[in-house]
Steps between C-alpha positions, in 0.01 A plus 500: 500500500412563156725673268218773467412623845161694435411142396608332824316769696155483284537133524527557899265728517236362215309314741198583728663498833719822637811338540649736752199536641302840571652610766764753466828444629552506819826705560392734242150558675689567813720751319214674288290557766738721691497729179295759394338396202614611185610379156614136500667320234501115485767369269424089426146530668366179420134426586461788667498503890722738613365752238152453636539501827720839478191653285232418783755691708473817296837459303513588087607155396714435164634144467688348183545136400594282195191262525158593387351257689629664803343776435181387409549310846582856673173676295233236630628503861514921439151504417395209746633760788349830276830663419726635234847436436655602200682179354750473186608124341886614465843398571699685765734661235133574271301707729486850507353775770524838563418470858716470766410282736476550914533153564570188288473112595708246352355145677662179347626686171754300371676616186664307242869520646584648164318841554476473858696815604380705216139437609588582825621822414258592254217462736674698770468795255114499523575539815468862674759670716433425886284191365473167660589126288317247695669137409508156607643231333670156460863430665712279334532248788062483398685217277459260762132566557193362284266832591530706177779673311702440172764223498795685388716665796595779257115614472526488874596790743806533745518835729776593292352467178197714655719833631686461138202481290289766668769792527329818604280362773544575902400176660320506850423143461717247326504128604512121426265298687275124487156543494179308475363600160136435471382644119302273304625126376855667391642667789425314813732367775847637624655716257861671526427860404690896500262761589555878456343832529736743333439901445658709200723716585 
């Protein structure tokens, strides 16, 4: 990766193509759509797909990330669809908001390990009391899979590392699994994951 990463993800996502696709992810589609909508924060949004496709459910969708390209990604496929989402080019530790937040979806963030926890907890405080963190994410056994991911274990999640870096949350679902990823050119095939739905307490 390169030393600066809002150049490695503008690089990645400087090109025509969605990467990820368009398509939102799929656990956290299954886990929005039991919600009533709300206001939705997207931390690390990327191109944009799971902040659309929560707006053409009715949600008030804020998303963050370090790459501009992202976002200018996210804003054509926003308007392609005819909706708003308010989007920010910060850091995790940058961004500001005096909302707090009914739900929040973390899919495939991936910290540097150095500010890992701290972003963690920072983001849990957008989040509102009785409010839901939607998450799925890399394992550290994904090592041995060519599907997507970083290639350092410590950027990498263990169950562990999940119920110590998210203090706070009540977790009715919390589990390692292999599944078939199918999202764009860089996440497709079997891919070690931990998936959790966690409320504040």
């Amino acid at each position: 990766m390169k030393n600066n990463p809002a150049e490695f993800w503008d690089d990645r996502f400087g090109n025509e193509a969605f990467i990820y696709g368009t398509e939102p992810n799929t656990f956290f589609k299954e886990q929005l759509d039991h919600l009533q909508a709300g206001f939705l924060l997207l931390p690390a949004e990327g191109e944009g797909r799971n902040a659309v496709y929560a707006a053409k459910q009715g949600w008030t969708v804020s998303a963050f990330d370090i790459s501009e390209k992202g976002k200018d990604k996210a804003m054509l496929l926003s308007e392609q669809n005819h909706v708003s989402i308010d989007y920010k080019v910060e850091g995790v530790l940058e961004y500001h908001s005096s909302t707090q937040f009914d739900v929040i979806g973390l899919s495939y963030v991936h910290f540097p390990t150095d500010i890992r926890k701290q972003a963690h907890q920072r983001i849990l405080g957008f989040l509102k009391k009785g409010g839901i963190l939607i998450f799925e994410g890399f394992a550290k056994s994904q090592l041995k899979h060519n599907s997507g991911g970083p290639k350092n274990e410590n950027m990498l999640f263990s169950l562990e590392e999940i119920k110590e870096e998210f203090t706070g949350l009540e977790f009715s679902i919390l589990e390692e699994q292999t599944i078939a990823l199918s999202e764009g050119e860089f996440h497709k095939g079997a891919a070690d994951v931990i998936r959790f739905v966690g409320k504040k307490s």
